[in-house]
LOMAR-969026 format. One record per residue (C-alpha): residue in one letter; x, z, y. Coordinates in steps of 0.5 Angstrom, whole numbers, plus 500, padded with zeros to 3 digits. Each point is the difference from the previous one (the first is absolute). Layout:
(romar 'A', (X, Z, Y));
...
//
This chain:
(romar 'X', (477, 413, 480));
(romar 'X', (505, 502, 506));
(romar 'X', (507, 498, 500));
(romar 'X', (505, 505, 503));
(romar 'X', (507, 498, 503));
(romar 'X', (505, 506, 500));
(romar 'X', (506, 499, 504));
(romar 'X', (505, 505, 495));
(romar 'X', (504, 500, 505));
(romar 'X', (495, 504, 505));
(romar 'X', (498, 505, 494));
(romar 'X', (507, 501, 498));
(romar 'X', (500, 502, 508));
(romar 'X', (494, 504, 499));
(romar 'X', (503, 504, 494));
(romar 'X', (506, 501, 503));
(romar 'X', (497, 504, 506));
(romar 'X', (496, 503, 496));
(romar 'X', (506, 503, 495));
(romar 'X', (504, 502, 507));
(romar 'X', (494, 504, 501));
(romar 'X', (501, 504, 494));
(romar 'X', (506, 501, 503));
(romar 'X', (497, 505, 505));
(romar 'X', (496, 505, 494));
(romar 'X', (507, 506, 500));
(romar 'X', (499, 500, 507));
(romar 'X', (492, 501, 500));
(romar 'X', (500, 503, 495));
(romar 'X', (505, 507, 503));
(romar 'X', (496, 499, 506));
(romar 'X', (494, 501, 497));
(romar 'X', (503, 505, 496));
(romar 'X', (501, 504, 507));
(romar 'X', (493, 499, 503));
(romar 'X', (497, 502, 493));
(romar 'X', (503, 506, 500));
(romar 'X', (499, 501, 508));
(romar 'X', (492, 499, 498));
(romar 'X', (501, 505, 494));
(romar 'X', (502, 505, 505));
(romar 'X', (495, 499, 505));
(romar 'X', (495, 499, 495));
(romar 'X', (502, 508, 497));
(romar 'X', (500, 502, 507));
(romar 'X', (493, 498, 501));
(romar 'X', (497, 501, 494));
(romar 'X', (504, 507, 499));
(romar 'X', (504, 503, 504));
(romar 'X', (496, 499, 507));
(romar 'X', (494, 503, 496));
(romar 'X', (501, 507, 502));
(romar 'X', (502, 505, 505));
(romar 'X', (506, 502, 499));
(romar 'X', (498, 508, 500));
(romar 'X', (495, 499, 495));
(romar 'X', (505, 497, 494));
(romar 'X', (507, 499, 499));
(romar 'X', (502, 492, 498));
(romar 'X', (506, 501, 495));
(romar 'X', (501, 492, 502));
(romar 'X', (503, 499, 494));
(romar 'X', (495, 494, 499));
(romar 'X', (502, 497, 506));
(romar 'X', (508, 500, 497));
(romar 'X', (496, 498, 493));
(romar 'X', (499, 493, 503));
(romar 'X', (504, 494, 499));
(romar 'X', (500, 493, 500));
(romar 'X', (505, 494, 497));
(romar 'X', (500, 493, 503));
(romar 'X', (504, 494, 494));
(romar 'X', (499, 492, 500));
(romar 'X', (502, 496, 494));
(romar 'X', (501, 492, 502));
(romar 'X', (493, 499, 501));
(romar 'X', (496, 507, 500));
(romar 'X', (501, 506, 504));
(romar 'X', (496, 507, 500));
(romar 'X', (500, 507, 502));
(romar 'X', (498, 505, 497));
(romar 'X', (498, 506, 503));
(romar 'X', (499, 508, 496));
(romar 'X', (500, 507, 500));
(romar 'X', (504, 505, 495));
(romar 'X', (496, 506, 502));
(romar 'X', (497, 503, 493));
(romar 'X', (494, 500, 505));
(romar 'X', (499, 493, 504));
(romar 'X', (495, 497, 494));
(romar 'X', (496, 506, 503));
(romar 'X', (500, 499, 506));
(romar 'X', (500, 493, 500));
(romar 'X', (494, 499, 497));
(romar 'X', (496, 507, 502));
(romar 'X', (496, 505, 495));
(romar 'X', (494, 495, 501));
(romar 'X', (501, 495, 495));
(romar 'X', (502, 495, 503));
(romar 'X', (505, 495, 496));
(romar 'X', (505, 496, 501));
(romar 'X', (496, 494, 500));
(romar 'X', (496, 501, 506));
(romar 'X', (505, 504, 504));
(romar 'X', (504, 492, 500));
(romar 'X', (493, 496, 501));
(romar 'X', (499, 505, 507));
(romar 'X', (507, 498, 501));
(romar 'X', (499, 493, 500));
(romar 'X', (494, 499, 503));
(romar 'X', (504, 504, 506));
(romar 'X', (498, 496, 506));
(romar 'X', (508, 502, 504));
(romar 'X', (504, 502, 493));
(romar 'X', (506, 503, 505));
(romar 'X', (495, 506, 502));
(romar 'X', (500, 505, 494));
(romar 'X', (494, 502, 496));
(romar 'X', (496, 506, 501));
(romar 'X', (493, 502, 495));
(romar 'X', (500, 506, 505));
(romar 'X', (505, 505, 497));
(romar 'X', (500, 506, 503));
(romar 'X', (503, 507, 499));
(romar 'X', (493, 502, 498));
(romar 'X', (499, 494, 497));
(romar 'X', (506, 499, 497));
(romar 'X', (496, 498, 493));
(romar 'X', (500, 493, 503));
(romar 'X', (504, 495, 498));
(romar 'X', (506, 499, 505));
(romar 'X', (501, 492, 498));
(romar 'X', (508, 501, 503));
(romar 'X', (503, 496, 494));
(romar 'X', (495, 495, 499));
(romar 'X', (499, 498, 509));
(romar 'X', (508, 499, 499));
(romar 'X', (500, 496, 494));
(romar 'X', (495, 494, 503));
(romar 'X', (503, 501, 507));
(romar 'X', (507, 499, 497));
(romar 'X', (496, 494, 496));
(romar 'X', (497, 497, 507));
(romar 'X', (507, 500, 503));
(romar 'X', (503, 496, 494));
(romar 'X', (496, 495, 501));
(romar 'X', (499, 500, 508));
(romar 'X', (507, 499, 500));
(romar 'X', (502, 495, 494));
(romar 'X', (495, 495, 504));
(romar 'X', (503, 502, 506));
(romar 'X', (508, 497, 497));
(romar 'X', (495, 494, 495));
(romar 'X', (497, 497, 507));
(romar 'X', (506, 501, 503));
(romar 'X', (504, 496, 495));
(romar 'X', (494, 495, 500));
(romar 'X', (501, 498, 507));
//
């Protein structure tokens, strides 16, 4: 049997570093509520709207206006949370081909750089495909919430 010899006064230090980090999720959670919605716009842009000549069909842009994100933070937990509100973004989002929802957030996260949008291949003649604008936003969003909580938690640890 091992005998461990806790110093209180150091994990007290520790934890209260740990909590000054908390601190920090209102500020990571707005900047990642901008970087998610930037990430949209590009995603929208790449799967969408840069798909076509222009003279061959006329873009409304209404699913780009459609796209928002909303950053908040509670004492110990922050998210975001990045939509569309468009009648037609599910459709676009997972294309006309069966795609779920499930798999699109699998491609998402097996993504090797996550702030590069994913793209299945949409194009103005495929424009059956999924376009993953939503789902390649929210994993980006979730990659920069904890790239950046470890940043303040290591921080605070040194």
């Amino acid at each position: 049997m091992m005998d461990f010899d806790l110093d209180l006064r150091d994990l007290t230090d520790t934890v209260t570093k740990l909590i000054s980090a908390c601190d920090s999720l209102p500020e990571i959670a707005a900047q990642v509520e901008k970087e998610a919605l930037g990430h949209a716009i590009l995603g929208a842009r790449r799967n969408i709207y840069d798909t076509v000549e222009p003279e061959h069909y006329q873009r409304t842009e209404d699913y780009l206006r459609g796209l928002h994100a909303k950053g908040q933070a509670t004492l110990n937990t922050a998210s975001v949370r990045v939509w569309n509100d468009v009648a037609y973004a599910a459709v676009v989002e997972a294309g006309q081909e069966g795609m779920s929802l499930a798999m699109l957030q699998q491609l998402a996260a097996m993504q090797t750089d996550p702030s590069q949008p994913l793209t299945l291949g949409r194009s103005g003649r495929r424009w059956q495909v999924a376009a993953p604008v939503i789902t390649g936003a929210q994993a980006y969003a979730r990659y920069r919430l904890v790239q950046l909580f470890t940043q303040k938690v290591q921080q605070a640890l040194r």
